[in-house]
Wavefront OBJ file of the C-alpha trace (Angstrom):
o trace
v 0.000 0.000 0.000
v 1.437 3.932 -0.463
v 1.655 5.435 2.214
v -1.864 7.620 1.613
v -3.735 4.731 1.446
v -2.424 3.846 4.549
v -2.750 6.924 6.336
v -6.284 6.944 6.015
v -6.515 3.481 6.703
v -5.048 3.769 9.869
v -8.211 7.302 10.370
v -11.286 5.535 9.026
v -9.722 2.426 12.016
v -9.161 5.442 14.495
v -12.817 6.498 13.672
v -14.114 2.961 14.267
v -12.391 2.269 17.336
v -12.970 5.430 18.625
v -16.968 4.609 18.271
v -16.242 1.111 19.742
v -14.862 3.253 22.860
v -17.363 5.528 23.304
v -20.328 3.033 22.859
v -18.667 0.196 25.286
v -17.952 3.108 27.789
v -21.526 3.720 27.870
v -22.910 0.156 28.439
v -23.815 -0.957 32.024
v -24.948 -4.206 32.500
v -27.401 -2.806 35.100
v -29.318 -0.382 33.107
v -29.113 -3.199 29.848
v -32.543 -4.506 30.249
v -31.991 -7.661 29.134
v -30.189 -11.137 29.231
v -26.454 -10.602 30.770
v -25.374 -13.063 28.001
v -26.866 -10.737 25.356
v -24.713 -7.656 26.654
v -21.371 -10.112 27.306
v -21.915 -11.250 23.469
v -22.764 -7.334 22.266
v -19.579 -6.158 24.007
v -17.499 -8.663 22.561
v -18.535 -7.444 19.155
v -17.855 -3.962 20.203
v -14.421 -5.198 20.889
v -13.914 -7.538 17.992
v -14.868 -4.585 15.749
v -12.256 -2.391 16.696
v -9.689 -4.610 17.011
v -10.485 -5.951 13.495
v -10.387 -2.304 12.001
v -7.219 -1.350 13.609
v -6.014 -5.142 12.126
v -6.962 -5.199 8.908
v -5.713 -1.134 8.621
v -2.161 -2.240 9.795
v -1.970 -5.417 7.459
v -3.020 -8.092 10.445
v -3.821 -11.390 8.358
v -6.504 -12.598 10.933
v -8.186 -9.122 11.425
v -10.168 -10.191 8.296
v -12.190 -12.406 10.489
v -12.313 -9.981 13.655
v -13.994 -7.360 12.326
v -16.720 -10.195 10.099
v -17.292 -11.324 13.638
v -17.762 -7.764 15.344
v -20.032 -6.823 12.506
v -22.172 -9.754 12.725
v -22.305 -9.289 16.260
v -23.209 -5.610 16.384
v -25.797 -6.350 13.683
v -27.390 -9.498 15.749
v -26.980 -8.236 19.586
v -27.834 -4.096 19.588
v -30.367 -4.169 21.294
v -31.472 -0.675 19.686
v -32.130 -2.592 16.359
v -35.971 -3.772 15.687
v -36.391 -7.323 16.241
v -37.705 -8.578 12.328
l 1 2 3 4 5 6 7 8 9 10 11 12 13 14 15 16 17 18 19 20 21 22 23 24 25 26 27 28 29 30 31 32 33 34 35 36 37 38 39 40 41 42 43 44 45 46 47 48 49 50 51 52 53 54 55 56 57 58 59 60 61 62 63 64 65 66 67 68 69 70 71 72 73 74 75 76 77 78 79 80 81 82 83 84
């Protein structure tokens, strides 16, 4: 990669891990509402997500799956997402 393309590689990761931050610092497993499990497996994602970003923007083979894994899991445990 030039060194552009990585440059803002290594932003757009800042900008997702950043969100990751502000959204796990946020969660309380008190004011949740429902199953513990459910907010274990949502902050997993949250952390699988940024770790996958800041992976796949430095060139970290495995990261690939990380962040599939933190986007599924966002997608299937937020609980702010309507249940279809």
């Amino acid at each position: 990669m030039t060194i552009a393309v990585s440059a803002v590689a290594i932003l757009a990761a800042g900008v997702v891990l950043m969100r990751c931050i502000c959204l796990g610092a946020h969660l309380s497993p008190d004011k949740w509402g429902t199953h513990r499990l459910h907010y274990a497996l949502f902050a997993t994602s949250l952390a699988c997500l940024g770790a996958g970003a800041l992976g796949v923007a430095l060139g970290w083979l495995p990261a690939n799956l990380l962040l599939l894994f933190g986007v599924a899991g966002w997608v299937a445990f937020d609980r702010r997402m309507p249940k279809l």
